[in-house]
VMD Tcl script that draws the C-alpha trace (Angstrom):
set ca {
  {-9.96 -0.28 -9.91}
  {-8.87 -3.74 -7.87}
  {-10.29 -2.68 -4.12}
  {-12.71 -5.64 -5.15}
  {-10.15 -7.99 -6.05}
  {-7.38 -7.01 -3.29}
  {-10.34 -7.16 -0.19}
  {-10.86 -10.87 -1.55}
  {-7.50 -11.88 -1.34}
  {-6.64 -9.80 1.73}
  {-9.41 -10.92 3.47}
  {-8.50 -13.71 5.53}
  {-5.52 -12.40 6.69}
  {-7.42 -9.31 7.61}
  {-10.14 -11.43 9.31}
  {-7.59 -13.02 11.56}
  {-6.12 -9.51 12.59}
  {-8.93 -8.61 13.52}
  {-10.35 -11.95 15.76}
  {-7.21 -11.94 17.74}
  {-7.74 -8.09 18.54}
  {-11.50 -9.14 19.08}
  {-9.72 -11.61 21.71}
  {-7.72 -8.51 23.21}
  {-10.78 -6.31 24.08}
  {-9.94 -3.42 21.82}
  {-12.93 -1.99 19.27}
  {-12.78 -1.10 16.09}
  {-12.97 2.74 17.06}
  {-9.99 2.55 19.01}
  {-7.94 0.81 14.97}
  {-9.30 3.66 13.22}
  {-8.00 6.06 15.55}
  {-4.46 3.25 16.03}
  {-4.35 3.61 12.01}
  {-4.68 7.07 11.81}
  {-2.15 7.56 14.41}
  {0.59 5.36 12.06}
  {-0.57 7.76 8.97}
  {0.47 10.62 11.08}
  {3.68 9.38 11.75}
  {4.19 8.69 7.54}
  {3.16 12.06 7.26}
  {5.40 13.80 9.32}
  {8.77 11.27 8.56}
  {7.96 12.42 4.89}
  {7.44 16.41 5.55}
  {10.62 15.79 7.21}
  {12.36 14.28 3.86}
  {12.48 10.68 5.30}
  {10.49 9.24 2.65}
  {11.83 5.10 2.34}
  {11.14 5.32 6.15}
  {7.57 6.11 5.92}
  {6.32 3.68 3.57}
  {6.22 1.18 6.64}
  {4.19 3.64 8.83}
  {2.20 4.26 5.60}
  {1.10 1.02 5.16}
  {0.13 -0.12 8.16}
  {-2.16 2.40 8.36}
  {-3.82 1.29 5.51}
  {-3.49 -2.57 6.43}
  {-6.01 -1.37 9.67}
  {-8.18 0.57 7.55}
  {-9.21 -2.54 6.79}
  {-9.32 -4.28 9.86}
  {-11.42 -2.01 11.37}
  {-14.02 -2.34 8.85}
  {-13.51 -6.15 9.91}
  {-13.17 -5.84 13.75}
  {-16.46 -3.97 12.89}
  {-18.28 -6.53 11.50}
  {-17.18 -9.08 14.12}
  {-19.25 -7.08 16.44}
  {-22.22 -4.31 15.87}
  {-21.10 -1.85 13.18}
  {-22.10 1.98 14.36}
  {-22.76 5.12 12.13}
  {-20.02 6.86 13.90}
  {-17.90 4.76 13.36}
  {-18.32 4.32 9.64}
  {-18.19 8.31 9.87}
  {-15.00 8.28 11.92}
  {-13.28 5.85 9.31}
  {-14.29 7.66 6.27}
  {-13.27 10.79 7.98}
  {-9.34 9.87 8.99}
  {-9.32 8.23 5.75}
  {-10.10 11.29 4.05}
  {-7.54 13.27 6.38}
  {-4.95 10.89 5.58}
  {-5.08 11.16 1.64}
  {-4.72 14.68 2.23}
  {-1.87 14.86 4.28}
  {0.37 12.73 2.63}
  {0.89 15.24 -0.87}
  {0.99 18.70 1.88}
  {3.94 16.47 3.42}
  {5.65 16.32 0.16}
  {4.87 20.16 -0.57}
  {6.19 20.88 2.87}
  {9.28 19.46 2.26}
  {9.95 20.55 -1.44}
  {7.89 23.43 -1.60}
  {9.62 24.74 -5.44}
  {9.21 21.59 -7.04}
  {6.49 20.05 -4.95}
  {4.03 22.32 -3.95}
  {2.24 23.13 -7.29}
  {1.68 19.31 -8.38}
  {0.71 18.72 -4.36}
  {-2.00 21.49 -4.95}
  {-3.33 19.85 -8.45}
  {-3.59 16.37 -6.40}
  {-5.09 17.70 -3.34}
  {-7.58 19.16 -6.28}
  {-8.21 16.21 -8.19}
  {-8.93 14.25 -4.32}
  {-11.45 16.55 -3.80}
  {-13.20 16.00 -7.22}
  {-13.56 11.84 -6.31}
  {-14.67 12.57 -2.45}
  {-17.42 14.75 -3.44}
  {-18.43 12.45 -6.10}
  {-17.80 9.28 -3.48}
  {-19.52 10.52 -0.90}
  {-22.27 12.46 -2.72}
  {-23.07 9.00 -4.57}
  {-23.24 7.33 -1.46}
  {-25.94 9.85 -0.10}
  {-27.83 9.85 -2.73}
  {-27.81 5.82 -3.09}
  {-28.69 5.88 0.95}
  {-31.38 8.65 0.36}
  {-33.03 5.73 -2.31}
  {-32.50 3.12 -0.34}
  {-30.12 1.05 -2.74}
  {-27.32 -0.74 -1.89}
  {-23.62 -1.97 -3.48}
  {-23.87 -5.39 -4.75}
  {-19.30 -5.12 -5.93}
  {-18.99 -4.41 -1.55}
  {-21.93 -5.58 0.11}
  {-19.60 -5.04 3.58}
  {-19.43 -1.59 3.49}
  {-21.26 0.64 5.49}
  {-22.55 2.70 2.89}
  {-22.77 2.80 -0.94}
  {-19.19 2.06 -2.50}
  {-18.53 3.76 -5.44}
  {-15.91 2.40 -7.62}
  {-13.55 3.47 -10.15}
  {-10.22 4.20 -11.99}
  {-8.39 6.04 -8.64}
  {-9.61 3.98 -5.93}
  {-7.67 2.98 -2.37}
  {-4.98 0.49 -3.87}
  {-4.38 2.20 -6.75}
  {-3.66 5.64 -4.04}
  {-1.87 3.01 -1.89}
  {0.57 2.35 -4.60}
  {0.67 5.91 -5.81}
  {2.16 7.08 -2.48}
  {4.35 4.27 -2.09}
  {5.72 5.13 -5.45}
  {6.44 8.74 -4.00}
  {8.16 7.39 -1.36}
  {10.82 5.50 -3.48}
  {11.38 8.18 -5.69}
  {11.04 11.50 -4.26}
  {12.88 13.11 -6.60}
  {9.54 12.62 -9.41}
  {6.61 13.69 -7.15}
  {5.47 15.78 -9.63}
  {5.30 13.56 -12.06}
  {3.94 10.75 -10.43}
  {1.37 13.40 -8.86}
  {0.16 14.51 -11.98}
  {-0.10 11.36 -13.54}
  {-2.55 10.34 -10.58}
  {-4.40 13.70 -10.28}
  {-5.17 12.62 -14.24}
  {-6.50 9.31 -13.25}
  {-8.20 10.93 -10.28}
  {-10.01 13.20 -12.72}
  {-11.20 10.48 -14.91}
  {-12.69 8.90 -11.67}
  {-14.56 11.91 -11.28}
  {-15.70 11.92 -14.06}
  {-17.18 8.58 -14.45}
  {-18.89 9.21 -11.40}
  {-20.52 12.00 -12.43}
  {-22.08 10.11 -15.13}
  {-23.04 7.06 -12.93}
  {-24.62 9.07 -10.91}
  {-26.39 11.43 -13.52}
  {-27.44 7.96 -15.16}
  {-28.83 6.37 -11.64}
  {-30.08 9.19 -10.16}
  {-32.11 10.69 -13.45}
  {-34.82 8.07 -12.40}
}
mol new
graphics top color blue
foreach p $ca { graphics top sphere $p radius 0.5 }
foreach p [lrange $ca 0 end-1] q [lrange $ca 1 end] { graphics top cylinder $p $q radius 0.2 }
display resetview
């Protein structure tokens, strides 16, 4: 719901991340893979009930999920590695409720499952939107950046971002922040659905 709004403000922060890596050599491959190597770490530090602590792991994973969109740009963007970000991305959202079912299972793992549900309901949509856009040729005017088309909505990456930061400080109401999110994640879903049945009916 504020991904717009958040990559405009984050941006030139972001943007200088990424020139002084630029400087250093490294590619925007090797952030996505650096990124998803910091999400591991969250995941494991909260399966292992060390939840405060992995809200810093957490989130600088998802600070260079955006650089390497930017490092990206700096250079030649490549189909794989638009598929290789989407792809940890995707990996990462999942691990981080199995982490909290791991280490509550009784009072975790059923509002974990309903999440990991609701997730799949706005990939399919996002990523089924964006083949069909592709397929047509059309592209995202809201993020004319990314590397395919950007479908928007209710449950987007802050909003997840703040979700499992809120899990972290309060462990103790995972369900209850989970379901609460797995609702927002089904309106998202939903919305899509219609978008697309509206764009695509033509």
């Amino acid at each position: 719901m504020f991904d717009r709004q958040l990559l405009a403000l984050s941006k030139p922060l972001v943007d200088r991340i990424a020139a002084h890596l630029a400087r250093r050599g490294n590619t925007a491959d090797e952030i996505s893979i650096t990124g998803f190597g910091f999400g591991v770490i969250a995941i494991i530090m909260i399966g292992s009930g060390h939840t405060l602590a992995a809200i810093v792991p957490l989130l600088i994973n998802r600070l260079l999920d955006g650089v390497d969109g930017a490092l990206a740009r700096m250079s030649e963007p490549t189909d794989r590695g638009a598929f290789l970000d989407i792809t940890l991305d995707f990996l990462f959202y999942a691990g981080i409720p199995l982490a909290f079912a791991y280490c509550d299972p009784p009072n975790n793992a059923l509002a974990a499952a309903v999440l990991l549900a609701a997730f799949i309901g706005t990939g399919v949509t996002f990523l089924a939107f964006a083949i069909m856009a592709e397929k047509r040729g059309e592209k995202s005017t809201a993020y004319p950046s990314k590397a395919f088309y950007y479908l928007g909505g209710l449950a987007e990456g802050f909003e997840t971002v703040v979700c499992f930061v809120a899990m972290c400080l309060w462990p103790q109401h995972f369900a209850v922040i989970a379901y609460i999110y797995a609702a927002m994640c089904c309106v998202t879903t939903f919305t899509r659905m219609v978008a697309g049945w509206r764009q695509f009916g033509v």
